[in-house]
C-alpha positions as CSV (number, residue, x, y, z in Angstrom):
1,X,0.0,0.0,0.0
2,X,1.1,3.5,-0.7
3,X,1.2,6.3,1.5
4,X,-1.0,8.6,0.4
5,X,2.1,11.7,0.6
6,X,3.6,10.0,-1.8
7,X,1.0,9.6,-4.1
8,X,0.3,13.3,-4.1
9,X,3.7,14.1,-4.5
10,X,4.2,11.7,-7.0
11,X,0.8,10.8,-8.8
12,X,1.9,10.8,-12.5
13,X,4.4,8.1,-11.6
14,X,1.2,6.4,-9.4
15,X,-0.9,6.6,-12.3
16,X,1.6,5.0,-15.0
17,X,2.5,2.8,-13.2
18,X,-1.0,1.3,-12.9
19,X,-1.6,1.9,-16.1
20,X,1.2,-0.3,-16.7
21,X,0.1,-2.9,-14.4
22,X,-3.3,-2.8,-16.1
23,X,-5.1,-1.5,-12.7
24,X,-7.9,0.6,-13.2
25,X,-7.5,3.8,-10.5
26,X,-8.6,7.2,-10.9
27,X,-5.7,8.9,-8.8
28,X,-7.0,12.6,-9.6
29,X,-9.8,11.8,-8.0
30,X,-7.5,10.5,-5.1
31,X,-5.5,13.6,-5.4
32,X,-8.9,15.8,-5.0
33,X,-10.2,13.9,-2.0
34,X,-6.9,13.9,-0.1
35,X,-6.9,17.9,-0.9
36,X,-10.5,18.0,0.6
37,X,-9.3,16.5,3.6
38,X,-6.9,18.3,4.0
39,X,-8.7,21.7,4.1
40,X,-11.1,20.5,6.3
41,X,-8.0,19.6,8.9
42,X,-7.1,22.8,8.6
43,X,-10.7,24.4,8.9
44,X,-11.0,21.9,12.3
């Protein structure tokens, strides 16, 4: 499992490499909802 830090800091490699692998994952979705979160920490 991936640490989701390092998929925002790295999603284009994430999503290739899926892609590669032949795994179907939307990571700018991931990439949104982590960002979401994260503003809502900050509003908390």
């Amino acid at each position: 499992m991936l640490d989701r830090k390092f998929i925002l800091e790295n999603a284009d490699l994430v999503a290739e490499n899926c892609r590669r692998r032949g795994v179907a994952c939307d990571i700018s979705q991931l990439v949104q909802l982590e960002q979401e979160r994260l503003g809502k920490l900050q509003e908390a």
